[in-house]
Backbone as JSON, one array per atom type, in Angstrom:
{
  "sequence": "XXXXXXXXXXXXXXXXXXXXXXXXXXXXXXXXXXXXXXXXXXXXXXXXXXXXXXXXXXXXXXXXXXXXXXXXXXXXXXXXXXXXXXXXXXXXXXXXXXXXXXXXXXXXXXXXXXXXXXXXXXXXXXXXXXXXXXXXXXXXXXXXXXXXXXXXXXXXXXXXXXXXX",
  "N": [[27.3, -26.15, -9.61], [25.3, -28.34, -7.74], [22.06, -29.51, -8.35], [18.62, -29.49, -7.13], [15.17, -30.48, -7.29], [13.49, -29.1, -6.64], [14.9, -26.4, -8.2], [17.08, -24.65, -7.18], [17.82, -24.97, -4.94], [19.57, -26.19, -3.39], [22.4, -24.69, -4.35], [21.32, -22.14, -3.7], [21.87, -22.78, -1.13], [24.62, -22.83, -0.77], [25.29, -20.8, -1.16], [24.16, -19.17, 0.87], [25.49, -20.45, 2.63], [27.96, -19.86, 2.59], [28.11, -17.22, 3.56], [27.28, -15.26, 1.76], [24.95, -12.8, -0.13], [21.95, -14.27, -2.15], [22.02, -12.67, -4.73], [19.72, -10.62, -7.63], [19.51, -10.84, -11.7], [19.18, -7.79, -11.45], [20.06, -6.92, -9.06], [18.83, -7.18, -6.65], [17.78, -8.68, -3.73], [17.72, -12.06, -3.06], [15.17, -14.69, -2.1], [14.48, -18.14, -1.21], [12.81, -19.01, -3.29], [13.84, -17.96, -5.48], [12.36, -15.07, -5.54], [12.57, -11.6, -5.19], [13.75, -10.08, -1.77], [14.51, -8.13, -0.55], [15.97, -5.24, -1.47], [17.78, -2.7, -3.41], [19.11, 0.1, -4.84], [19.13, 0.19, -7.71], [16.75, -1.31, -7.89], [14.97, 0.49, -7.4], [13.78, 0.57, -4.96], [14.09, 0.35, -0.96], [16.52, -0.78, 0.75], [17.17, -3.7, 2.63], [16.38, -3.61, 6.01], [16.28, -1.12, 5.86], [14.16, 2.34, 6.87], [10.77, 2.24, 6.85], [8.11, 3.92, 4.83], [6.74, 6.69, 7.16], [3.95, 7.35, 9.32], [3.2, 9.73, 8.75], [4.15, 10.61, 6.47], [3.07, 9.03, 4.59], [0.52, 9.64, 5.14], [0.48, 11.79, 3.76], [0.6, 11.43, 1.12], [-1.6, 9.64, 0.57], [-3.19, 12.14, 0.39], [-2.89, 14.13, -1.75], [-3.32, 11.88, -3.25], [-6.04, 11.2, -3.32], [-6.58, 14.39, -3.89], [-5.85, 14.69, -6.14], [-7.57, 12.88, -7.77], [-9.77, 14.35, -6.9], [-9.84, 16.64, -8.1], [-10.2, 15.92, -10.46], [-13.37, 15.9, -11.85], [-15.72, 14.57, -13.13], [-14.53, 12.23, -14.35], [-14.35, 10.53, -11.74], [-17.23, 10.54, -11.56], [-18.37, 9.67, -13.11], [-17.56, 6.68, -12.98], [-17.43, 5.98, -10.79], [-20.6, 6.02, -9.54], [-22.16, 5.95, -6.92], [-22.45, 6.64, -3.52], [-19.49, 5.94, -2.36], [-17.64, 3.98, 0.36], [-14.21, 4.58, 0.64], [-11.44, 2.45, 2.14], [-7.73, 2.63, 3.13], [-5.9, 0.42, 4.04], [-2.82, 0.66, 5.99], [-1.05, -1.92, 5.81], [2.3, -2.23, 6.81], [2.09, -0.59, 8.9], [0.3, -0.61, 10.52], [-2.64, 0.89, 10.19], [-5.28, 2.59, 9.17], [-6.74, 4.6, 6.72], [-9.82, 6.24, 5.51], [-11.41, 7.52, 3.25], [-14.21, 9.24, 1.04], [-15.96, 9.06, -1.72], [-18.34, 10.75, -3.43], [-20.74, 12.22, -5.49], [-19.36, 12.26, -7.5], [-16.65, 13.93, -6.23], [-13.91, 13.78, -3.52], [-13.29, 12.91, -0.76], [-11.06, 14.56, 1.34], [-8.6, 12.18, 2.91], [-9.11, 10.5, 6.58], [-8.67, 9.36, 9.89], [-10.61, 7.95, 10.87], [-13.8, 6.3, 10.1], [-16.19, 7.27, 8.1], [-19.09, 8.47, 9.45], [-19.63, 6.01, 10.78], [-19.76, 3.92, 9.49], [-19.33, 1.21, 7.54], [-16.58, 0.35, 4.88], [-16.67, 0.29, 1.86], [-14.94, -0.43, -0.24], [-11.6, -1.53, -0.03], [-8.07, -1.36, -0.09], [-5.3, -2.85, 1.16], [-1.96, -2.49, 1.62], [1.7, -2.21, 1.7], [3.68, 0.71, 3.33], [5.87, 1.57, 1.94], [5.08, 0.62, -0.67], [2.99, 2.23, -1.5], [3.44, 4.78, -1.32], [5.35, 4.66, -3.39], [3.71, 3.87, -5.36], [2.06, 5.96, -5.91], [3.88, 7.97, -5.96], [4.22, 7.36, -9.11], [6.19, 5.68, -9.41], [5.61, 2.49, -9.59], [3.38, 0.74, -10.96], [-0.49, 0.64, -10.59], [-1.39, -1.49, -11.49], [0.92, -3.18, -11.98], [1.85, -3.21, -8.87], [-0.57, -4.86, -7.9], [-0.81, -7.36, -9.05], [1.28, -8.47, -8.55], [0.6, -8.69, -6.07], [1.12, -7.18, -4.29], [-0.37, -5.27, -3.15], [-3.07, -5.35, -2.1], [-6.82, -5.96, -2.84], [-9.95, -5.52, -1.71], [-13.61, -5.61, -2.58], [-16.65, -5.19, -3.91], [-17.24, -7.36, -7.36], [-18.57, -4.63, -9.17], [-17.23, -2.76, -7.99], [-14.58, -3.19, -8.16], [-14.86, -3.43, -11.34], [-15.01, -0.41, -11.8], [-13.0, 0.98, -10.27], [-10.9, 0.37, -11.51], [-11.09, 1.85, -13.76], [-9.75, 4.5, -12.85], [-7.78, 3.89, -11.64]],
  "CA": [[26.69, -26.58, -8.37], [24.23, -29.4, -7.77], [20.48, -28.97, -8.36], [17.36, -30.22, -6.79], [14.35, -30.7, -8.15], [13.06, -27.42, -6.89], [15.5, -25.77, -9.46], [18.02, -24.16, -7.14], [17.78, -24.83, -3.67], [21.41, -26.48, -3.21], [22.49, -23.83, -5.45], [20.89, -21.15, -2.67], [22.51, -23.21, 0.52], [25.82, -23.01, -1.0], [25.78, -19.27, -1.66], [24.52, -18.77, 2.02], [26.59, -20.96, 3.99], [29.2, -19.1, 1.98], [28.25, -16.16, 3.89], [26.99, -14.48, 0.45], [23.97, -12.64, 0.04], [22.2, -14.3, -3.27], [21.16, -11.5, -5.48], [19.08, -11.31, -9.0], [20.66, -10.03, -12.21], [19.16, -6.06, -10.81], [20.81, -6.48, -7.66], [17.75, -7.18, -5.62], [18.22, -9.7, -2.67], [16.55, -12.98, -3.55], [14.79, -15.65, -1.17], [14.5, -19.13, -1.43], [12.14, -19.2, -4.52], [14.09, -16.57, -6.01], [11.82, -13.81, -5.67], [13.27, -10.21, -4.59], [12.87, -10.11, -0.45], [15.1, -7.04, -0.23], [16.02, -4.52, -2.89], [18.65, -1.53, -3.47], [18.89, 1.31, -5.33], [18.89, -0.2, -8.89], [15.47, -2.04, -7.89], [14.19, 1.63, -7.4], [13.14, 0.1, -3.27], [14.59, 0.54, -0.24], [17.02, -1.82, 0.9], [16.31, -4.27, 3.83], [16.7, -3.08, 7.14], [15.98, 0.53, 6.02], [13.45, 2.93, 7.58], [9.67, 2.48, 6.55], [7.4, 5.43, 4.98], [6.06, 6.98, 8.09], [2.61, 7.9, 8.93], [2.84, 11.02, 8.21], [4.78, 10.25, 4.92], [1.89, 8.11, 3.9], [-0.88, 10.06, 4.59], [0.66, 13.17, 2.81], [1.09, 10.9, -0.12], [-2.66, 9.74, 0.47], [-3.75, 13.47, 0.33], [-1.68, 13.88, -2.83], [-3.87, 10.83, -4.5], [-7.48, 12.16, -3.12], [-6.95, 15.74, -4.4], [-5.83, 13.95, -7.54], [-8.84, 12.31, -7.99], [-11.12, 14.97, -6.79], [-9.83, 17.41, -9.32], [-11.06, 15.01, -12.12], [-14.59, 15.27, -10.84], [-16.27, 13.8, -14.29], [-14.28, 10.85, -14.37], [-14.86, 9.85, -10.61], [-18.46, 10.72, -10.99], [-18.58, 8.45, -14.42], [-16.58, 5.31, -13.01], [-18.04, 5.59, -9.49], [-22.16, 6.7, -9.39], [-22.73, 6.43, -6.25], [-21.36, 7.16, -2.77], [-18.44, 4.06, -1.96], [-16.11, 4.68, 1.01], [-12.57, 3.84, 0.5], [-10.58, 2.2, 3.1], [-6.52, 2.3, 2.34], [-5.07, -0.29, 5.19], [-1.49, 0.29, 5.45], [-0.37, -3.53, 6.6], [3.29, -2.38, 7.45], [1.75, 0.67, 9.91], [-1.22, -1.12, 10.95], [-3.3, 2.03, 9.83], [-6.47, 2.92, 8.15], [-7.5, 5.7, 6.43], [-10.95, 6.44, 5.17], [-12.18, 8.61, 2.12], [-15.83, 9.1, 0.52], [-16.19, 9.28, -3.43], [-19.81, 10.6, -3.86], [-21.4, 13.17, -6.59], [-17.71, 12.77, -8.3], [-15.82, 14.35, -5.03], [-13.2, 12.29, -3.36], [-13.33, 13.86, 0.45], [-9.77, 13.99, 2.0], [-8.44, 11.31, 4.06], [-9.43, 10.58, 7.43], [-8.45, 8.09, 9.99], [-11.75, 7.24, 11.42], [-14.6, 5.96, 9.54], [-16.72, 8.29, 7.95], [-20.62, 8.02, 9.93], [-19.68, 4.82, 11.47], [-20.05, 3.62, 7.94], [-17.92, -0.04, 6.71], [-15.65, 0.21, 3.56], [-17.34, -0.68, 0.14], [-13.85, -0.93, -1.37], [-10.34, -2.04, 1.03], [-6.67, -1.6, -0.58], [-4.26, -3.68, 1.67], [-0.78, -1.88, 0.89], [2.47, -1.37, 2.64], [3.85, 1.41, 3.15], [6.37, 1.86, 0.82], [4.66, 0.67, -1.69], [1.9, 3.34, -1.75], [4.02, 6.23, -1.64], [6.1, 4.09, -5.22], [2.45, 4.02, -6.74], [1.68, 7.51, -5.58], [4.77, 8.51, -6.66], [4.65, 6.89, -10.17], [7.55, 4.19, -9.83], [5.3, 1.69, -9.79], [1.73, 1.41, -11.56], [-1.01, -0.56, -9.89], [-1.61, -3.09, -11.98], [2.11, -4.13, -11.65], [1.32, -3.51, -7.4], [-1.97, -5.63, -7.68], [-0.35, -8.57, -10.16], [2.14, -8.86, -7.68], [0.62, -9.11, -4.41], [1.93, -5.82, -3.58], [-1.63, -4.59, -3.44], [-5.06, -6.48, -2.35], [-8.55, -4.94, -2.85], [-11.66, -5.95, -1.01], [-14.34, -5.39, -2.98], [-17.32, -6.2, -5.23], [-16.89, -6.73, -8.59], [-18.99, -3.91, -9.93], [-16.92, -1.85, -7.75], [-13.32, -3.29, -9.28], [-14.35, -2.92, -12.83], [-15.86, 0.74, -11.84], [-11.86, 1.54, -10.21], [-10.12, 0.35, -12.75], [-10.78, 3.14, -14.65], [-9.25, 5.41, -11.88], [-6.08, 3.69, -10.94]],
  "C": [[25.58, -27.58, -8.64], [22.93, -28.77, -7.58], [19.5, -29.56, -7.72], [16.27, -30.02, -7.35], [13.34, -29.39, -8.2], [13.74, -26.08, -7.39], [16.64, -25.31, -8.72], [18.31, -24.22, -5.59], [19.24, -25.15, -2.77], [22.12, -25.33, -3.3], [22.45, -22.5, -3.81], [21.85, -21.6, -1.38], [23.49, -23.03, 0.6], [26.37, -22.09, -0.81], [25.31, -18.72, -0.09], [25.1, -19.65, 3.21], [27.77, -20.14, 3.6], [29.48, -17.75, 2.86], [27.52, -14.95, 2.84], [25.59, -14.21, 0.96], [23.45, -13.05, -1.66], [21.2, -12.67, -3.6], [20.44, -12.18, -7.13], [20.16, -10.65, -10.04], [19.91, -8.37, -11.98], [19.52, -5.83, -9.77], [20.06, -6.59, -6.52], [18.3, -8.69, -4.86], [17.16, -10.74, -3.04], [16.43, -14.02, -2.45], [14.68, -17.13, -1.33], [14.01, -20.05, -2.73], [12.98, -18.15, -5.48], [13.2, -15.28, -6.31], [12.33, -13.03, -4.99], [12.47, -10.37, -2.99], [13.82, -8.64, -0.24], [15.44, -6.05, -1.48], [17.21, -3.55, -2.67], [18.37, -0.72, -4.7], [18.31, 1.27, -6.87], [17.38, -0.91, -8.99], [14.53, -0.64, -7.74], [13.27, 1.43, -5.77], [14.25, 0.52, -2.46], [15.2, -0.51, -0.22], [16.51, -2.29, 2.32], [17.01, -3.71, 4.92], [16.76, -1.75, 6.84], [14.38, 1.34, 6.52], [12.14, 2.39, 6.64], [9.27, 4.0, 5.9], [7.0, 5.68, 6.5], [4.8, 7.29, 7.71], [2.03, 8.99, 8.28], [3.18, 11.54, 7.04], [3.39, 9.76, 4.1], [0.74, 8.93, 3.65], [-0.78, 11.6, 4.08], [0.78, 12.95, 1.53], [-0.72, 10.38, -0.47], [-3.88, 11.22, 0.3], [-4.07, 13.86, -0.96], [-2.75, 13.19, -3.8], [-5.21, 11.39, -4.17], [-7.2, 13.31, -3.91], [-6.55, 15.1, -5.7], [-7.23, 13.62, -7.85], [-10.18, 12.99, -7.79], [-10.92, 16.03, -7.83], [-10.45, 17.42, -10.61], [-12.62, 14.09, -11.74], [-15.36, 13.96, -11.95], [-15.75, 12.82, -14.37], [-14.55, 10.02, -13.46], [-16.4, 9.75, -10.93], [-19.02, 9.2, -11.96], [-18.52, 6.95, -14.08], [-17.14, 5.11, -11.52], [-19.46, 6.76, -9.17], [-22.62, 7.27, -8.0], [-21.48, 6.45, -4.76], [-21.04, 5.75, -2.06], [-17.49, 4.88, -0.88], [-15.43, 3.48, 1.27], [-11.63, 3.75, 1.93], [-9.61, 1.92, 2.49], [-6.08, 1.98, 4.16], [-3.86, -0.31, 5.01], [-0.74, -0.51, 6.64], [0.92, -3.18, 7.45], [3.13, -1.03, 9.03], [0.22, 0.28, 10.54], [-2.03, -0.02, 11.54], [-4.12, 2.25, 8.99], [-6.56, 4.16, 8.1], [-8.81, 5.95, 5.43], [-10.91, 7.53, 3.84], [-14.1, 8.42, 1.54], [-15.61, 9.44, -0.68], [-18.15, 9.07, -3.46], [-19.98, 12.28, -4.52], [-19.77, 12.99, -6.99], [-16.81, 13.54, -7.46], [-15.58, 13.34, -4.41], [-13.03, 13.56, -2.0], [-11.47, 13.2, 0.8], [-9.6, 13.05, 3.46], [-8.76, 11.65, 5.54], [-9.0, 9.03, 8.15], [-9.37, 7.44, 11.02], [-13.24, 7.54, 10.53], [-15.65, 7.12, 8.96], [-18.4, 8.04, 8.71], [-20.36, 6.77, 10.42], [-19.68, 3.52, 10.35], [-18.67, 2.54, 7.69], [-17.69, 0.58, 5.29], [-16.08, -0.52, 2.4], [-16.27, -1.1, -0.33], [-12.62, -0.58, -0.04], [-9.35, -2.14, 0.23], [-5.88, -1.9, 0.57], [-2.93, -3.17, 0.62], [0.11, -1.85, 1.84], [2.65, 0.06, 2.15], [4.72, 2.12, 1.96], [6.37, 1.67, -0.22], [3.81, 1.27, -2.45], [2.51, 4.29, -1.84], [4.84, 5.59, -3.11], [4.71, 4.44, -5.87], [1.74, 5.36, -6.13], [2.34, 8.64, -6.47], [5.24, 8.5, -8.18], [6.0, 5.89, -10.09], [6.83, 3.22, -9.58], [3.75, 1.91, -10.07], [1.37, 0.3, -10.85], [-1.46, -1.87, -10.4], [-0.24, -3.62, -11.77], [1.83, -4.63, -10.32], [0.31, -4.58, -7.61], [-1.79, -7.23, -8.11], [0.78, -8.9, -8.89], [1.88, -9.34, -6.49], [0.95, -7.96, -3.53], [0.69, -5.15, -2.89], [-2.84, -5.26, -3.04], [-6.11, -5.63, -2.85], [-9.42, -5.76, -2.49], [-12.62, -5.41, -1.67], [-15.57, -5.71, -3.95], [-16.59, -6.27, -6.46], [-17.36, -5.67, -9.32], [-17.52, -2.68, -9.65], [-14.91, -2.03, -8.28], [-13.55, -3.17, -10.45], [-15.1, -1.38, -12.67], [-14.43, 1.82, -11.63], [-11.26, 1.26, -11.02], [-10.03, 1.27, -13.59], [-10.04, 4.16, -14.31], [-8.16, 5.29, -11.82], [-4.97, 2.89, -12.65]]
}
């Protein structure tokens, strides 16, 4: 097939005028740049047009990562001094939930602000990508390197989580 100078874009038009869906070599659905926009089973994702986590999926999976983290009080207390509250925005459920990390206790989620109190530290996540890095199929530095993941925050307070996640 003929190429253009943006490496495959002919290449792409050919395979969907065809009717085809292009894929990668793991079977994931690829977009115009070739990056994965859909996934299946072998990508360890949902495929496109399948259900979302729900809310109540999510924030049982956010529970899940709090009591994690409050268990291991000495390391929270070490890596975060003083008291930071965590906002986890989940983009595809346009949903916040709140936590507090202070004396090394990580209070369980909540989905209104703790004291009226803004968010020292903001993770931007969908949904199904927080229950993968909840779940272990995906670690957050892969999420975060990707885009999968934002964080709002200072820097003291990213090299203070880093130790955490």
């Amino acid at each position: 097939m003929e190429r253009s100078r943006s490496g495959h874009v002919i290449a792409m038009a050919a395979i969907l005028a065809a009717g085809l869906q292009p894929v990668n070599e793991d079977g994931c659905v690829v977009g115009w740049c070739g990056t994965a926009i859909a996934h299946n089973a072998q990508c360890g994702r949902r495929a496109e047009g399948a259900r979302l986590a729900t809310k109540a999926e999510v924030e049982r999976q956010l529970q899940r990562l709090m009591a994690r983290l409050d268990g291991n009080q000495d390391s929270v207390r070490s890596a975060i001094p003083s008291r930071r509250v965590l906002r986890c925005l989940v983009t595809d459920l346009d949903t916040a939930w709140y936590s507090v990390v202070e004396d090394g206790r990580v209070s369980q989620p909540t989905s209104t602000p703790p004291d009226g109190a803004g968010a020292d530290v903001t993770l931007r996540i969908g949904s199904d990508d927080l229950v993968d890095l909840v779940e272990g199929r995906t670690s957050f530095l892969s999420a975060f390197t990707s885009g999968r993941v934002r964080v709002d925050a200072s820097i003291m307070d990213l090299l203070r989580l880093r130790t955490l996640l």
